[in-house]
N, C-alpha and C positions, 0 to 999 in steps of 0.2 A: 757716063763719062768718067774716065778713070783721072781723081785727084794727083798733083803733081807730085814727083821724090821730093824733089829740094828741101822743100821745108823740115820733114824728116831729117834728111840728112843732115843739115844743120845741127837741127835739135840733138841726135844723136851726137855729132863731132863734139858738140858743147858739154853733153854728159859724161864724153871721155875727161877731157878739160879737164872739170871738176870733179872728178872721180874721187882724185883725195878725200875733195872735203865729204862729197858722200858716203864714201865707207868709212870716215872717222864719224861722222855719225850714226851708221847703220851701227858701226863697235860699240855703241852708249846704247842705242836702244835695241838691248838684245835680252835675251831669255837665256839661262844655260840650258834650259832642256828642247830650245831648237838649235840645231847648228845653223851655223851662219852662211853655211852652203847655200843654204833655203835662196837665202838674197840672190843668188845666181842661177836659180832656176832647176838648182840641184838637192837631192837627196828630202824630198818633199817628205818623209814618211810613208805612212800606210793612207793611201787615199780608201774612203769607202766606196765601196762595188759601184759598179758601173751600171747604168745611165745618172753621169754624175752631170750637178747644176754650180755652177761655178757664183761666190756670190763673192764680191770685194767692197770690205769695211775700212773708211780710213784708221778710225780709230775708235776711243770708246764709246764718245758717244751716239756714233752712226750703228755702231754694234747694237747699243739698246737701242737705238729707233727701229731698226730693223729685226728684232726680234719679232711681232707680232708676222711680218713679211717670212721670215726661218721658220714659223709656226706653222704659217698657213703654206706654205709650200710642203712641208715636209707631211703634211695633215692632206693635203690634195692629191700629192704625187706618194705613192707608198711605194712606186718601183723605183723612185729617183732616190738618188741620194744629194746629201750638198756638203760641197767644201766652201769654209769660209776663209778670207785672208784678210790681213791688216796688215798697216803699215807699221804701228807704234806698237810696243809691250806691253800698255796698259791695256790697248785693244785686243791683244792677245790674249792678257789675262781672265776679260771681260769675256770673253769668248770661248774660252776654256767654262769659265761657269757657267755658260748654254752647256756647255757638251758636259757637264758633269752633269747635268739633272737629266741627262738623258735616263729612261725607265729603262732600255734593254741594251745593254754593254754587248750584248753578245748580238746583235745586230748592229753596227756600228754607221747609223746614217746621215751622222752630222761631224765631220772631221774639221782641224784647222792647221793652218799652216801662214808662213810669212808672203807677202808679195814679193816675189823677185824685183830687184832693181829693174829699170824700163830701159837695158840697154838691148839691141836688136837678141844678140844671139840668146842670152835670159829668158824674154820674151817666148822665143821660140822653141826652146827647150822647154817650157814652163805649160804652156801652151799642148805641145807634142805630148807631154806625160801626162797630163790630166782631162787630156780629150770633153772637153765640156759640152753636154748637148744644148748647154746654155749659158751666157756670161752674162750676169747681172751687175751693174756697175754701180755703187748707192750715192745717190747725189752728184759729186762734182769729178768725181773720181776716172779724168781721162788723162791714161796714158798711149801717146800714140802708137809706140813700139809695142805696146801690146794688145793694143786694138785691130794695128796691121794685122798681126800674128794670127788672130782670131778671123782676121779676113782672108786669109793666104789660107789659113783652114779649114774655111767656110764654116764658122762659129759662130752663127746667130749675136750679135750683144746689143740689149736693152741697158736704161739708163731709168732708176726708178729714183723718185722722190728728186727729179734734179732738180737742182736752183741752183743761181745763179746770181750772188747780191751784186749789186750796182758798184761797187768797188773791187771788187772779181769779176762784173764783166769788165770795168776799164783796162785791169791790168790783161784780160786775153786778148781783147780788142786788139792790143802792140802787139798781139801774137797770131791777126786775126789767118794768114796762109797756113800757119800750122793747122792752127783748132779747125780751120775748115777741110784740110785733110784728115784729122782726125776725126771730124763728127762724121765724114763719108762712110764713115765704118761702123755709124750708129744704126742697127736696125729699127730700135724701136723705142722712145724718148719717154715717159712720163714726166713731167712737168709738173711742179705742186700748185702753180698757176700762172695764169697766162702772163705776167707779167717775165715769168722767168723763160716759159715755151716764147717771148718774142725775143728776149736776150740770144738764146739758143740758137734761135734762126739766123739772127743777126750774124752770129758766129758764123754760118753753114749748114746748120742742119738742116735737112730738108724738110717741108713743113708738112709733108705727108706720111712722113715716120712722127710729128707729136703729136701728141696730146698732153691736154691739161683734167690731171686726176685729184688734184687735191691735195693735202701735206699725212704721210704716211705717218709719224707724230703724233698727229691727234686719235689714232688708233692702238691708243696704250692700253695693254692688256689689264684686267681685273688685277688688281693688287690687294686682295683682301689675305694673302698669307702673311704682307707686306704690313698692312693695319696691326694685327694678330702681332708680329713683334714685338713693334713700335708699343703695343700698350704694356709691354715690360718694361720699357727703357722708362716709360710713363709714371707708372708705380716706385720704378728705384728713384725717381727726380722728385716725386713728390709734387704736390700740387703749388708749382710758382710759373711764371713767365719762362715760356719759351720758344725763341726763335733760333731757326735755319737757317744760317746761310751757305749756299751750297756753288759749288762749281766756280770759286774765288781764284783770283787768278792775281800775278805778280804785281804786287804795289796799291792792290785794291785792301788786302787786310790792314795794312794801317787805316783805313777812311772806315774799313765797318768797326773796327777797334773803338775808332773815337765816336762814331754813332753809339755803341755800346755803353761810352764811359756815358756820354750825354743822358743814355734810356734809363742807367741804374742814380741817376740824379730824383727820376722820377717813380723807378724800379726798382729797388734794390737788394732785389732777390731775383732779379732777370736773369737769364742763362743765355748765351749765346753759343748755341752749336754751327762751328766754324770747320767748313768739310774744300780745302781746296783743291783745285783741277785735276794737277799732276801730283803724285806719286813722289814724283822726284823733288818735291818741295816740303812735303811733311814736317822733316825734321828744321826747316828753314823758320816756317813760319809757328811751330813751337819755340823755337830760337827767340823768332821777334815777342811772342804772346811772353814767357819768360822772362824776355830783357824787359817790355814794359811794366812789370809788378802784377800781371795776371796773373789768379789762383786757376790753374791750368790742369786738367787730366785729357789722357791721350786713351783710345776707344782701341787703339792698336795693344798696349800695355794692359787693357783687361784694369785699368785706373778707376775705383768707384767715386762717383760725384755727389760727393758731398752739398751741403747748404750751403758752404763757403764756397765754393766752386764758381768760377765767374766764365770760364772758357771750358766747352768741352769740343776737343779738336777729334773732326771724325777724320783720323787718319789710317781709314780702309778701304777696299776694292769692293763694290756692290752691294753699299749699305746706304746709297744716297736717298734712296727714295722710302725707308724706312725711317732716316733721320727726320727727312722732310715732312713724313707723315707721324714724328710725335710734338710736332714744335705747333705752336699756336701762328704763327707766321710764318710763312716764305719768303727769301732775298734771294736770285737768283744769280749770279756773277759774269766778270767779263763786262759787267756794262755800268761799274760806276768810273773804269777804267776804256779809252776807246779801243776794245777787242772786239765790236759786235756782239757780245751778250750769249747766251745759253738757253738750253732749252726748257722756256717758260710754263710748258706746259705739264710735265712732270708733276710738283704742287699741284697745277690747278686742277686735275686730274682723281689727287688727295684730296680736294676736297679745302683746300686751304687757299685762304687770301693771301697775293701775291705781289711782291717789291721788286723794283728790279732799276737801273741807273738808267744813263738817258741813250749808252752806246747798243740800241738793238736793231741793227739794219742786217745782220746776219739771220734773225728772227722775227721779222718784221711780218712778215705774211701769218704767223700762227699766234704773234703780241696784238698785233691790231684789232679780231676780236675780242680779246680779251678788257682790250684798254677800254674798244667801244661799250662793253658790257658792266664795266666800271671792277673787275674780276683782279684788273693788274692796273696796278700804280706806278706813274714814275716819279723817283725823284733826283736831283740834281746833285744835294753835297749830303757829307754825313749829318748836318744838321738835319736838313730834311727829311732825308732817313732814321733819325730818331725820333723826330715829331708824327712822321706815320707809324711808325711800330707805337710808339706812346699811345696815339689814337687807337689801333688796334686794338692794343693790349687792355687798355684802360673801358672798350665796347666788345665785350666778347660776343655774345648776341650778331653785332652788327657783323662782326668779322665771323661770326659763323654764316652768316647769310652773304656775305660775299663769296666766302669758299664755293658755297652751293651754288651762285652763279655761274662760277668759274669752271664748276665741272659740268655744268649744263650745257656751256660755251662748248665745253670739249667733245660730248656726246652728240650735241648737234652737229660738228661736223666732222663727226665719223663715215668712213663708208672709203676712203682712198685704196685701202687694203685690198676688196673686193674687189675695184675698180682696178687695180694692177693684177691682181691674181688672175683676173679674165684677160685681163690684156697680152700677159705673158704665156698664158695657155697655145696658142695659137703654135707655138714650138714646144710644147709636152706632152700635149697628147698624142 
């Protein structure tokens, strides 16, 4: 039974509406070396050869989740090629470094380019020139002009690692006639679990297109080039206290700041490497580290850290999990602040005991083993987060034996990967 226009149409009438403010947005998050055509479904670049697999990353961090997903596809299918697309520049950039470590330049099987804006003709231009024999959506990422489009050209589109927190389905729920036109166009659902595959359905999906595969996240790839850094950074710091915190986000660096002044009460040789979300904040939150009377060096500036050194700001593009894997601790971010938190399992991954605030309902399915396993800690204010780092710091022992829980947690539940690379087979071979 063919799904209603209206809803559509709406939706689209509305994107005209707000047009302004979206392309004075698309104008801030831009790259000069993509044109901004891209956003209109135009002038994509040089796509790689054909039978291409279409894969869409919101942003950075959906990008590194799905790397092992880019691996194993590209490692499966050796006549496909894949285009990846992001919304944000950071994702862009993140995405650019998959495609630089490609081995052979001169087969070019992993290209990237921007998502067009979701307005009908975009979509369809966009669509038309990249002919996908497959559209892979990662997580929450439905747009319905382009989902149409993929349906009007008979384009297979899966939905891998989707979830759907309890505060994102509320807000679709108001929008429950669209999404259920848009999910009509889902052929094939993974879900990280069942909790999210009933969200899903609730919306419209039909429940003979999901399944519940797992969280693709806990599938992070060997990071032993990643150790091998980090024990540089180890040697120049010298043997004192150090903790990560990573993926910090607006108005949370004041609360880990004063966690900080609190640990060096008890520490006072403690280091706090301080790595926040966006890009576009760096120089912000050097600002604030500065204005407080922090002895400050920036990882951007090539700055060496000294003894005196109280703040080393990781202010660069795909060195998180490096930072993370030389600190004695992990703080994860977005959740001493309510943004629903970040992905906790990164660290626990490293092999590192792990902190994180009480805002994690965006990560709830991959924190709650952990919590049960006693691997991830939460705590409420910066005080309490400096009486756990305190404790850490002060039981290295202990907190190496948590690390090792945490990665045990993560290895146990591996296997999502397979679990969708088979699923999605069904349209590649």
């Amino acid at each position: 039974m063919a799904s209603p226009r209206w809803p559509r149409l709406v939706y689209s009438v509305a994107l005209y509406v707000l047009s302004p403010l979206i392309l004075w947005r698309i104008w801030r998050e831009q790259i000069l070396t993509y044109p901004r055509l891209q956003r209109f479904g135009i002038r994509l670049g040089a796509l790689p050869s054909a039978p291409r697999i279409w894969l869409h990353c919101a942003s950075v961090g959906e990008v590194r989740a799905a790397r092992p997903l880019i691996e194993g596809l590209l490692a499966r299918y050796p006549d496909h090629s894949l285009l990846l697309t992001t919304m944000t520049a950071t994702g862009a950039q993140q995405a650019q470094a998959l495609i630089d470590e490609q081995a052979a330049p001169d087969q070019v099987r992993l290209a990237h380019c921007f998502l067009p804006l979701d307005f009908p003709g975009a979509a369809k231009r966009f669509i038309a020139r990249v002919q996908p024999t497959l559209t892979i959506l990662f997580e929450t990422e439905l747009w319905p002009n382009l989902l149409h489009a993929c349906h009007q050209q008979a384009v297979p589109v899966a939905v891998v690692n989707g979830r759907l927190s309890p505060r994102a389905f509320a807000r679709y729920q108001r929008l429950r006639p669209l999404m259920a036109s848009t999910l009509a166009n889902v052929t094939w659902l993974a879900a990280k679990s069942a909790e999210d595959a009933e969200r899903f359905q609730a919306l419209g999906c039909r429940a003979e297109v999901t399944r519940v595969v797992g969280s693709l996240k806990f599938d992070t790839p060997c990071q032993e080039s990643v150790l091998k850094k980090s024990e540089h950074l180890l040697q120049a710091w010298g043997a004192r206290p150090v903790w990560v915190a990573g993926s910090t986000r607006e108005g949370e660096e004041a609360l880990l700041l004063e966690a900080h002044r609190q640990l060096l009460k008890r520490f006072p040789d403690a280091l706090l490497v301080l790595v926040p979300r966006h890009p576009r904040r760096f120089d912000d939150v050097a600002s604030l580290c500065v204005g407080d009377g922090w002895t400050l060096r920036r990882r951007s500036q090539q700055e060496v850290v000294t003894p005196q050194t109280q703040v080393y700001l990781g202010d660069t593009l795909g060195e998180l999990a490096m930072l993370y894997a030389a600190g004695s601790v992990a703080y994860v971010g977005g959740s001493l602040v309510p943004l629903g938190g970040h992905n906790v399992l990164e660290p626990a991954a490293l092999g590192k005991p792990v902190l994180c605030g009480s805002s994690l309902e965006n990560f709830s399915d991959v924190a709650e083993p952990l919590i049960a396993a006693g691997a991830l800690s939460v705590v409420e204010t910066p005080n309490a987060l400096a009486d756990a780092l305190a404790e850490l710091l002060a039981n290295p022992q202990h907190a190496q034996h948590i690390g090792h829980v945490g990665r045990d947690v993560v290895e146990a539940h591996r296997g999502a990967l397979m679990r969708t690379l088979d699923g999605l087979s069904q349209w590649l071979t």
